[in-house]
KEPABA-947756 format. One record per residue: residue in one letter; x, y, z of N, C-alpha, C in turn. Coordinates in steps of 0.1 Angstrom, whole numbers, padded with zeros to 4 digits, always signed. Layout:
residues N
AXYZXYZXYZ ...
***
This chain:
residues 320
X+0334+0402+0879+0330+0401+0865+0323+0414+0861 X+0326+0421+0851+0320+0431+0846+0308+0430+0838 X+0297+0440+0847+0281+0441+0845+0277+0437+0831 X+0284+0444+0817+0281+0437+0804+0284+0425+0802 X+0295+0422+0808+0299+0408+0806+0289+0395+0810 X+0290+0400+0822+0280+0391+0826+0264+0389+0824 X+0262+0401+0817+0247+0401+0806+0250+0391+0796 X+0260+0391+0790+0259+0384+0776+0265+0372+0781 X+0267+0367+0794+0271+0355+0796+0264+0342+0797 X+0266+0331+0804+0259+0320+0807+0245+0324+0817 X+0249+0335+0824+0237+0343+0833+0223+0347+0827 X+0229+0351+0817+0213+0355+0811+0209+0346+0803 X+0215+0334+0802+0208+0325+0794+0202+0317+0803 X+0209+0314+0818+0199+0308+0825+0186+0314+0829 X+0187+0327+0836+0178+0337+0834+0166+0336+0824 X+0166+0333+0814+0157+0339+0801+0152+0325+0808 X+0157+0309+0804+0153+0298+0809+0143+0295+0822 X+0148+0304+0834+0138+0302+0842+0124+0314+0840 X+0125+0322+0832+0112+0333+0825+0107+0318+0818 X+0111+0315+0809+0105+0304+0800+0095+0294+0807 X+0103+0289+0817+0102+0275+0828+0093+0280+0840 X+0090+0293+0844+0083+0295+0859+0093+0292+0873 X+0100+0284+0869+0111+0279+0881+0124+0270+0879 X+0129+0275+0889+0141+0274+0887+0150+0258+0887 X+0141+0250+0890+0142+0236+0887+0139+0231+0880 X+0132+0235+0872+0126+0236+0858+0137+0239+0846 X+0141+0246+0851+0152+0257+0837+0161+0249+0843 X+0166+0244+0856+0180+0233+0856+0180+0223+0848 X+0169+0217+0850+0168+0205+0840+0167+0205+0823 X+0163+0217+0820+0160+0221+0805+0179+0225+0806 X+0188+0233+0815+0201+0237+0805+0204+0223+0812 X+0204+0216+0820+0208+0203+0822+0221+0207+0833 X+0216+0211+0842+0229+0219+0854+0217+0216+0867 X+0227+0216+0874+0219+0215+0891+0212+0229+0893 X+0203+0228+0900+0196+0240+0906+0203+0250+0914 X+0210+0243+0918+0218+0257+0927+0228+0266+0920 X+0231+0261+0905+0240+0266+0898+0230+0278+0891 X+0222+0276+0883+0210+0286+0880+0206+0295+0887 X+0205+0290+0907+0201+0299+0913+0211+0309+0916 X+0228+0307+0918+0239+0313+0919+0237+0325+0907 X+0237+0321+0896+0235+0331+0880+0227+0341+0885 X+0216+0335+0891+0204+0349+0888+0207+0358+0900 X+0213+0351+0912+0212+0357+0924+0225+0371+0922 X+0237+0364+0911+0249+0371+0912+0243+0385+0897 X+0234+0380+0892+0227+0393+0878+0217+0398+0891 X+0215+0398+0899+0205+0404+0907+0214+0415+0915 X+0226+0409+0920+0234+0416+0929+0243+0425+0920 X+0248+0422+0905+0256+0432+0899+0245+0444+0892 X+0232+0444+0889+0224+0451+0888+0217+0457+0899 X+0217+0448+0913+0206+0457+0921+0197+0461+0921 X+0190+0449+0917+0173+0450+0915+0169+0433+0915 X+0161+0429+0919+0152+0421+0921+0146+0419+0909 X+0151+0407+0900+0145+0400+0884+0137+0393+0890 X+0131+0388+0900+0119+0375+0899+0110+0379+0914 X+0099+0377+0912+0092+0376+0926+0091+0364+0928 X+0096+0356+0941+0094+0345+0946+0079+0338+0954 X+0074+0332+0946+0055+0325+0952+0060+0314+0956 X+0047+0309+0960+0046+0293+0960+0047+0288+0951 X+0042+0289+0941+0036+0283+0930+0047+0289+0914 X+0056+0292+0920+0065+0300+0911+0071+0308+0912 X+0084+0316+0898+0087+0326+0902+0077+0336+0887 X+0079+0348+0892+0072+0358+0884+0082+0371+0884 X+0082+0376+0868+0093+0383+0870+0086+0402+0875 X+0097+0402+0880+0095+0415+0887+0098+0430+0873 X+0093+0441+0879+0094+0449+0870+0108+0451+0861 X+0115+0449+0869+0128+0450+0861+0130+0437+0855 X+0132+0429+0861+0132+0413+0854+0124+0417+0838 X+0105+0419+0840+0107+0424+0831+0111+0430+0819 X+0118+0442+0819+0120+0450+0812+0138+0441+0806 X+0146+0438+0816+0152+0426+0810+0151+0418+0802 X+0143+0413+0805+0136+0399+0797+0135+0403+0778 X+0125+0413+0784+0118+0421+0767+0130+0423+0759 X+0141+0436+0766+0156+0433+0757+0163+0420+0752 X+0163+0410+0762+0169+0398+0759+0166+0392+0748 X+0156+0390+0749+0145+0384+0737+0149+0390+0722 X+0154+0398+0721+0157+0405+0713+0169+0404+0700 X+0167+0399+0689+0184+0393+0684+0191+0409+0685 X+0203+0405+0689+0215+0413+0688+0215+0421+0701 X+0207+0424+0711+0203+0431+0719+0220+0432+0725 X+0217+0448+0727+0228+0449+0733+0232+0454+0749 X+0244+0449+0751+0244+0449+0764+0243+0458+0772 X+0247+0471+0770+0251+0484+0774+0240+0493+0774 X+0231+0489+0769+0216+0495+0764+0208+0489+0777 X+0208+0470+0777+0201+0467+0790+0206+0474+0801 X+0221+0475+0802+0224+0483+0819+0221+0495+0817 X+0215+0501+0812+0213+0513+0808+0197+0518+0816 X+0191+0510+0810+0174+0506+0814+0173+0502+0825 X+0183+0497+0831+0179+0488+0845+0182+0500+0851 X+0196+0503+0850+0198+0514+0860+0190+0523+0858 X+0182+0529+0851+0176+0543+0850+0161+0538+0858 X+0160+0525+0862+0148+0522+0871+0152+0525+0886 X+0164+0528+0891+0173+0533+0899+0177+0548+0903 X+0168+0552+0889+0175+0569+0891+0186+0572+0889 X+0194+0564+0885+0208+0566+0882+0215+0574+0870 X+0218+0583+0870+0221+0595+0859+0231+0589+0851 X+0234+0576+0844+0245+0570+0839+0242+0562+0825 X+0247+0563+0816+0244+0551+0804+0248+0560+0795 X+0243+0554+0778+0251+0555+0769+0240+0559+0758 X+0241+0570+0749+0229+0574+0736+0236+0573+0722 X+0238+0568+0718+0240+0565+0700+0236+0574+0693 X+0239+0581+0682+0233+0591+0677+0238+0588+0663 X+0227+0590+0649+0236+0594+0638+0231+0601+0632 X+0236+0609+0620+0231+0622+0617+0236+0625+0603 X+0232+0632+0597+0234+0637+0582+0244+0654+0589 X+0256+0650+0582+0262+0663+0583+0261+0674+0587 X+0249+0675+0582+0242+0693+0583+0241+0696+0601 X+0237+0685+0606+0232+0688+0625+0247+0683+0627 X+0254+0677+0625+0267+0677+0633+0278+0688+0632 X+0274+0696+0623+0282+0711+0618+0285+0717+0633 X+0270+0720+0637+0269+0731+0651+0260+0726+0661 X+0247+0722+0651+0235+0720+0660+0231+0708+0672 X+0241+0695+0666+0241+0683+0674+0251+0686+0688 X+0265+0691+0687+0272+0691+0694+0269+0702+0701 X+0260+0711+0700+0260+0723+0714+0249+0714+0715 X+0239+0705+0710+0227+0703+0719+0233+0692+0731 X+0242+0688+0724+0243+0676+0736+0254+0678+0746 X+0266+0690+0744+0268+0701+0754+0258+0702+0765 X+0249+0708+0758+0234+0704+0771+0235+0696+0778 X+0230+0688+0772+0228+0675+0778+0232+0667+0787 X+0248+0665+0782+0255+0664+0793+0256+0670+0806 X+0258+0682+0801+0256+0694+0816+0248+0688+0827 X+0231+0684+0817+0225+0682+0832+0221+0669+0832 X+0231+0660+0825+0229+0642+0831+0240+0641+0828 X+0246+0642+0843+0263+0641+0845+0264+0622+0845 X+0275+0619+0842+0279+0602+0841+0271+0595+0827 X+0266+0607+0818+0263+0602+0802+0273+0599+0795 X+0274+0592+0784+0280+0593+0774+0270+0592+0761 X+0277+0604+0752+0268+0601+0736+0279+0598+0729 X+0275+0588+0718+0285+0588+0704+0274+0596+0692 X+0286+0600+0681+0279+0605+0670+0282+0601+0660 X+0279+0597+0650+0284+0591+0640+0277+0599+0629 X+0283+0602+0618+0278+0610+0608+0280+0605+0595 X+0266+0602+0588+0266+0596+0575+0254+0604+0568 X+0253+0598+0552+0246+0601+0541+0231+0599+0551 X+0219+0607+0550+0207+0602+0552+0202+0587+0554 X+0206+0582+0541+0200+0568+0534+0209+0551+0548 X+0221+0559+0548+0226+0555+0560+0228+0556+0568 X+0221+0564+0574+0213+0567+0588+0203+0562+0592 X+0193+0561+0584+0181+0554+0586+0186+0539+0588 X+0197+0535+0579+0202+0521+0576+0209+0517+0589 X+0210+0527+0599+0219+0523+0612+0207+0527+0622 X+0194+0530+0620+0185+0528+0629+0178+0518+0630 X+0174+0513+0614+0168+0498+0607+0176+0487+0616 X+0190+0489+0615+0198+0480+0619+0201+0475+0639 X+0194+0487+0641+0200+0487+0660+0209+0495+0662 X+0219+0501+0647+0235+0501+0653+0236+0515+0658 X+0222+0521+0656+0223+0535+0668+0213+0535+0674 X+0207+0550+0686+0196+0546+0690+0182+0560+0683 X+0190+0568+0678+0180+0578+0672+0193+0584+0660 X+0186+0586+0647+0190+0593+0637+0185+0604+0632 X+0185+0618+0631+0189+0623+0624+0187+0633+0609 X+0179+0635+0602+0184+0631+0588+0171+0646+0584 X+0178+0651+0570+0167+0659+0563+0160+0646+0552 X+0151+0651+0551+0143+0643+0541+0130+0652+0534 X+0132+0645+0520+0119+0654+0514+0108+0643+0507 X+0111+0632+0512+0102+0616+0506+0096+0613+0522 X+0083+0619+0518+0074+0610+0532+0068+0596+0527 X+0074+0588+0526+0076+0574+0524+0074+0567+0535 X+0071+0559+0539+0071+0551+0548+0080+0542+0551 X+0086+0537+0563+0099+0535+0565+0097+0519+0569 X+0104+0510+0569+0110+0496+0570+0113+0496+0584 X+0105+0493+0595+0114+0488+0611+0122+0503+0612 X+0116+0513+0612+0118+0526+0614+0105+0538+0613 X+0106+0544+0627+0097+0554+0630+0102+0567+0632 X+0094+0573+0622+0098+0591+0626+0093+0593+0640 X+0097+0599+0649+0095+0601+0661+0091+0619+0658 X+0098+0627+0652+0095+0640+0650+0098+0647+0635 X+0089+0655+0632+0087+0654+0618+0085+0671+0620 X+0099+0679+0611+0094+0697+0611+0101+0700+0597 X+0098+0713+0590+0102+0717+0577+0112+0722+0579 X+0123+0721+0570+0134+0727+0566+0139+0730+0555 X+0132+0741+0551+0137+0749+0541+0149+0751+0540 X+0153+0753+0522+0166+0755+0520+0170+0766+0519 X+0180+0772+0525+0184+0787+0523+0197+0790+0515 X+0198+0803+0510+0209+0811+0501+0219+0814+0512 X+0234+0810+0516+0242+0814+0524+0253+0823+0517 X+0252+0833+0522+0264+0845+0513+0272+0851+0522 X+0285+0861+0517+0284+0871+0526+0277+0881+0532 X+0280+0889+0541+0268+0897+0546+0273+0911+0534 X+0280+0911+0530+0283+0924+0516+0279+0920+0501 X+0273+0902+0503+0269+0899+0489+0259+0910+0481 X+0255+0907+0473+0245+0921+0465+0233+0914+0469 X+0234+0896+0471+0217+0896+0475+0214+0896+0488 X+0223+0900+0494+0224+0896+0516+0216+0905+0520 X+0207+0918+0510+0200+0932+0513+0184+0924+0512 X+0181+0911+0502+0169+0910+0501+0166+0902+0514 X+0154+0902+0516+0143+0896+0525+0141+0882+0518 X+0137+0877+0511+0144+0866+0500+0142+0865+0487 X+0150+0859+0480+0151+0860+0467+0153+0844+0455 X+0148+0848+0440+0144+0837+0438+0156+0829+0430 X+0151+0818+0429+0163+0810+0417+0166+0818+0403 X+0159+0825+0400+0164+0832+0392+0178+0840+0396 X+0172+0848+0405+0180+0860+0412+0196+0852+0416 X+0197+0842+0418+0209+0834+0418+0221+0834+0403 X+0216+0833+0392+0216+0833+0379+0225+0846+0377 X+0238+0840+0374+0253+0851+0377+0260+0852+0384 X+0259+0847+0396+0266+0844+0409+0275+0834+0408 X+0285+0833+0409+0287+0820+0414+0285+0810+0427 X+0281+0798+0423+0274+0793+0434+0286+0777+0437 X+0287+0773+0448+0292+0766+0457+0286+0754+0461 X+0282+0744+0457+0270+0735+0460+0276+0719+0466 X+0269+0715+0475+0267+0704+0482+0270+0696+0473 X+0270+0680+0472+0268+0666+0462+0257+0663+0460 X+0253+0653+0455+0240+0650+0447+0235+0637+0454 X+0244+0638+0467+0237+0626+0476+0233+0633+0489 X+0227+0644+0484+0222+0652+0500+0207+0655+0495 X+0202+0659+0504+0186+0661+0496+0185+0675+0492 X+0193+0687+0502+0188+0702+0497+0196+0700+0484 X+0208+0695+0478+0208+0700+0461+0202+0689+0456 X+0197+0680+0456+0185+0669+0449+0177+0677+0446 X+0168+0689+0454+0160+0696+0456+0161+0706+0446 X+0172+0712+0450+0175+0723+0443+0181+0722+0425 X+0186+0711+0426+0184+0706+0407+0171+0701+0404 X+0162+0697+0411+0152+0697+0404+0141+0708+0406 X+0146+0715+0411+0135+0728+0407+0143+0742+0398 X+0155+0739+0398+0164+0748+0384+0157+0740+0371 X+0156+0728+0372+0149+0722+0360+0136+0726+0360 X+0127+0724+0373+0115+0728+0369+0112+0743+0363 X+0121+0754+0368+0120+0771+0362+0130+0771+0352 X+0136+0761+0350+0147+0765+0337+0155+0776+0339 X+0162+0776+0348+0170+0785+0356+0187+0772+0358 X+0196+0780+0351+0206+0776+0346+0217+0783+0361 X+0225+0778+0364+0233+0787+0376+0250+0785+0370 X+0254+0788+0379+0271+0790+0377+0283+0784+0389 X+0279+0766+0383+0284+0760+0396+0299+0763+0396 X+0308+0768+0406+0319+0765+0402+0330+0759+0413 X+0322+0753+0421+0328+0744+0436+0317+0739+0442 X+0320+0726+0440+0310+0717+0448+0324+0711+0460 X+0311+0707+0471+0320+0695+0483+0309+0691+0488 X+0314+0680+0493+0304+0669+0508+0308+0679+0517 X+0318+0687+0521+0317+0690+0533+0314+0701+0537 X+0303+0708+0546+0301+0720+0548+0311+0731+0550 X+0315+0724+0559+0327+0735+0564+0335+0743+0553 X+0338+0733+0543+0344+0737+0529+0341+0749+0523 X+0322+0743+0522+0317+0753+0510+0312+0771+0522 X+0311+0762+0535+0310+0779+0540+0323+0791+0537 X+0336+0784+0538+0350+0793+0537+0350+0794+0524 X+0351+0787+0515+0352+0792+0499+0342+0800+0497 X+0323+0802+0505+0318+0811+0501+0323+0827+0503 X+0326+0827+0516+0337+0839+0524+0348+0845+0517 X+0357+0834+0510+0363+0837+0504+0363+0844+0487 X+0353+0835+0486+0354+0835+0464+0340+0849+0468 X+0332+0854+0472+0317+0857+0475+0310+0852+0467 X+0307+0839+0466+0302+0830+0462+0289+0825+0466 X+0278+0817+0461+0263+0818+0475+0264+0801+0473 X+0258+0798+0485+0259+0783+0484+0244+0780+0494 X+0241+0768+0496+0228+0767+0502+0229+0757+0515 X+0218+0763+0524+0218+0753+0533+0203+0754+0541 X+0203+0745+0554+0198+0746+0561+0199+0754+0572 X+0193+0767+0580+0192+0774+0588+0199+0765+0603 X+0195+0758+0604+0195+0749+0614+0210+0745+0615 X+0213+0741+0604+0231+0736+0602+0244+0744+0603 X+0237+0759+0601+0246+0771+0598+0244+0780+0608 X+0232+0779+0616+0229+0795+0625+0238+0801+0632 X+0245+0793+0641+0255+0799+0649+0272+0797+0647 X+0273+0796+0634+0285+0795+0626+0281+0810+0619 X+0267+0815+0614+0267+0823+0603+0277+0839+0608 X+0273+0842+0622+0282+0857+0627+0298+0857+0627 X+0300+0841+0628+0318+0838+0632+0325+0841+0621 X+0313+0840+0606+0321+0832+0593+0316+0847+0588 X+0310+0856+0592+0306+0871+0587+0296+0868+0573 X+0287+0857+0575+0279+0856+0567+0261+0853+0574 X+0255+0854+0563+0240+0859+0563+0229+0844+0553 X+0220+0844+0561+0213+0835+0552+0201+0837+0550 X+0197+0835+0534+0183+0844+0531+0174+0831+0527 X+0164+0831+0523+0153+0820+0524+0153+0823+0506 X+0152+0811+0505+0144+0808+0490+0131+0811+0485 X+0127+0816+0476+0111+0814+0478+0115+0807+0461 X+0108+0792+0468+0103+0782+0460+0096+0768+0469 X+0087+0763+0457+0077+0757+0466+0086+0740+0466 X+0093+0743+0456+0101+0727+0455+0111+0725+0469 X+0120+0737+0473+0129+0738+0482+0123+0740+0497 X+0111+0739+0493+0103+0746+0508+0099+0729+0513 X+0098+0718+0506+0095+0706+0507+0103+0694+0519 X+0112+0702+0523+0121+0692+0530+0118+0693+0545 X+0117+0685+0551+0118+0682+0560+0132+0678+0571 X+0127+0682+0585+0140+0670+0592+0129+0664+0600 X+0139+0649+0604+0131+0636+0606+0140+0634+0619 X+0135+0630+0631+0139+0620+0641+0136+0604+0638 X+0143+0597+0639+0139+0584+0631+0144+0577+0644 X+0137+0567+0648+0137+0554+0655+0133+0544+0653 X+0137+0529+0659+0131+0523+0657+0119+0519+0667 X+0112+0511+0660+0095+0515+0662+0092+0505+0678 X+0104+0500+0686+0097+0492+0698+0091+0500+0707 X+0082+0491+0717+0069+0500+0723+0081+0506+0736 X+0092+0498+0742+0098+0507+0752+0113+0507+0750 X+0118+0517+0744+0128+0523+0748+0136+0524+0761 X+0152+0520+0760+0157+0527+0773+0152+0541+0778 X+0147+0545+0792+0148+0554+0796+0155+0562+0790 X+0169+0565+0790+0179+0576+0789+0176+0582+0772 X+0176+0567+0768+0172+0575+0752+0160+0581+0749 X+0144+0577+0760+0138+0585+0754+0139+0600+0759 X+0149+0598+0773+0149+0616+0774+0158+0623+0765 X+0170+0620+0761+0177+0622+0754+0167+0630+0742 X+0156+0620+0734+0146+0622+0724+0140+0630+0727 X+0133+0633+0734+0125+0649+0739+0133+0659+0741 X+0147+0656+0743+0152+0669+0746+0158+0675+0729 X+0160+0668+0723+0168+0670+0709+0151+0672+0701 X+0138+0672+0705+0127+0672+0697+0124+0687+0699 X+0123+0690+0716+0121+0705+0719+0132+0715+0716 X+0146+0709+0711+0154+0723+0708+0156+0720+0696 X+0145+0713+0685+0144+0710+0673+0135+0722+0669 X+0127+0721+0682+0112+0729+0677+0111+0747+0681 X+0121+0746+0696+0122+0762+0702+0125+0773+0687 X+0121+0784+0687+0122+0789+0680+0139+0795+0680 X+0141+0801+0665+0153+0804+0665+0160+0819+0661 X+0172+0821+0667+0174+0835+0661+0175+0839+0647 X+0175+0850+0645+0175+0855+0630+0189+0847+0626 X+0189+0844+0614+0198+0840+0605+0210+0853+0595 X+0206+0866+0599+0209+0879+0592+0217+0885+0604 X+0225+0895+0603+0230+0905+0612+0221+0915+0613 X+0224+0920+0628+0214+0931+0632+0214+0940+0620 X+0202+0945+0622+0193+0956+0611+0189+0951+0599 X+0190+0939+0597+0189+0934+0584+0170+0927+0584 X+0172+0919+0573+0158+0915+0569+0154+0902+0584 X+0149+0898+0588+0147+0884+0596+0146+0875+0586 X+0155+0860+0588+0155+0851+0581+0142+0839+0582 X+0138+0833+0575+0126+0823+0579+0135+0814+0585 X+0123+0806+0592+0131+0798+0603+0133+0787+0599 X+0144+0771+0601+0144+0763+0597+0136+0754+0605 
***
């Protein structure tokens, strides 16, 4: 029988029963089965995991550290299965399990997939999924269980619903051009200085143009939209193409900007300087193993500093 299977089977329901009961004659009589049938369950989740769920006393059983850490998952509506073999084995040292990920477009462009390039590299037998949605549905799939870390720019420090920011850094919005645009020479330049250009802009369900219409409103600075997309990739090649400026995050574009022969300059405004990116989790006190290393490693190459955003000789770009 296969290790998840048999998590979500009759096994762990006897299991949780004899945690409840102290003993295992106890939990027979509660699922109403002979004792030797309970003891077979736990003995055969002991042998497909390989660890020891119960210390045997006189006076009872007591669960062992992994039993434990079992248990706490169990307990848990919806808990899933692949997550507990995940935790158990990593009490084993075992380099193997599975990280969920979801993310607002901008980190799945460049920045998610070389980080977890890494990652892999050096925790061979991983697997990550990514799934890429609006912010608002990101958080909505961390609230939910249905990933295990999200993702997301944000410029509302709000307080979140059965969701914790785990890591919290600014991300300023930047001007992305060619490197021969007329403004690609400034060090940075302002919403005004945009004003004639044609510009290239994101949808109005992302936060950097939320941001950025409401601080055109706040200076009364009118621009010259004449292509919008949801999708980055879009608005970076029509910039290339039309020389057009469009905006982004440093972080979403950095090592796309030399391939695509373009340059990214910093905004100076205090509205667009307001955003943040958010590691979001949910708020239990223990996490699978794998995911919290996973988390520290996507927090420190959140935070390492980064290369210039400009081509050599040029101005240094602010950092995202």
């Amino acid at each position: 029988m296969a290790l998840s299977h048999r998590l979500q089977s009759t096994a762990l329901r006897y299991f949780l029963e004899v945690v409840r009961c102290g003993s295992i004659s106890e939990a027979a009589l509660r699922v109403n089965v002979a004792g030797s049938a309970v003891s077979r369950q736990i003995a055969g989740l002991e042998q497909a995991l390989g660890l020891a769920l119960f210390e045997r006393r006189p006076r009872g059983m007591t669960l062992s550290p992994a039993g434990e850490l079992l248990a706490e998952h169990a307990r848990k509506s919806g808990a899933d299965a692949e997550r507990i073999v995940a935790s158990m084995q990593a009490l084993q040292g075992l380099g193997s399990g599975h990280v969920r990920v979801a993310s607002s477009e901008g980190f799945a462009l460049q920045f998610l997939p070389t980080l977890i390039d890494e990652f892999l590299a050096r925790h061979r037998g991983v697997t990550v999924h990514l799934g890429v949605a609006a912010p608002a549905e990101v958080t909505q799939r961390v609230r939910q269980a249905a990933c295990d870390i999200g993702v997301v720019f944000s410029y509302s420090r709000v307080g979140y619903t059965d969701v914790k920011v785990a890591h919290r850094q600014p991300a300023p919005g930047m001007a992305v051009m060619r490197t021969g645009h007329p403004l690609a020479q400034h060090k940075q330049i302002t919403l005004a200085q945009l004003q004639g250009h044609p510009m290239a802009l994101p949808g109005t369900d992302t936060t950097l143009r939320q941001l950025f219409d409401i601080a055109c409103i706040k200076q009364r600075v009118s621009v010259d939209t004449v292509f919008t997309s949801n999708y980055v990739g879009a608005l970076l090649r029509f910039v290339r193409l039309r020389d057009a400026v469009t905006l982004a995050s440093e972080i979403s574009v950095l090592g796309l900007l030399a391939e695509e022969g373009l340059c990214a300059v910093p905004i100076r405004d205090r509205t667009l300087s307001g955003r943040d990116i958010e590691v979001q989790m949910r708020p239990e006190r223990a996490h699978p193993e794998l995911v919290r290393v996973f988390r520290d490693f996507l927090i420190a190459q959140l935070a390492a500093p980064r290369g210039s955003g400009r081509p050599a000789g040029r101005s240094r770009s602010a950092r995202g």
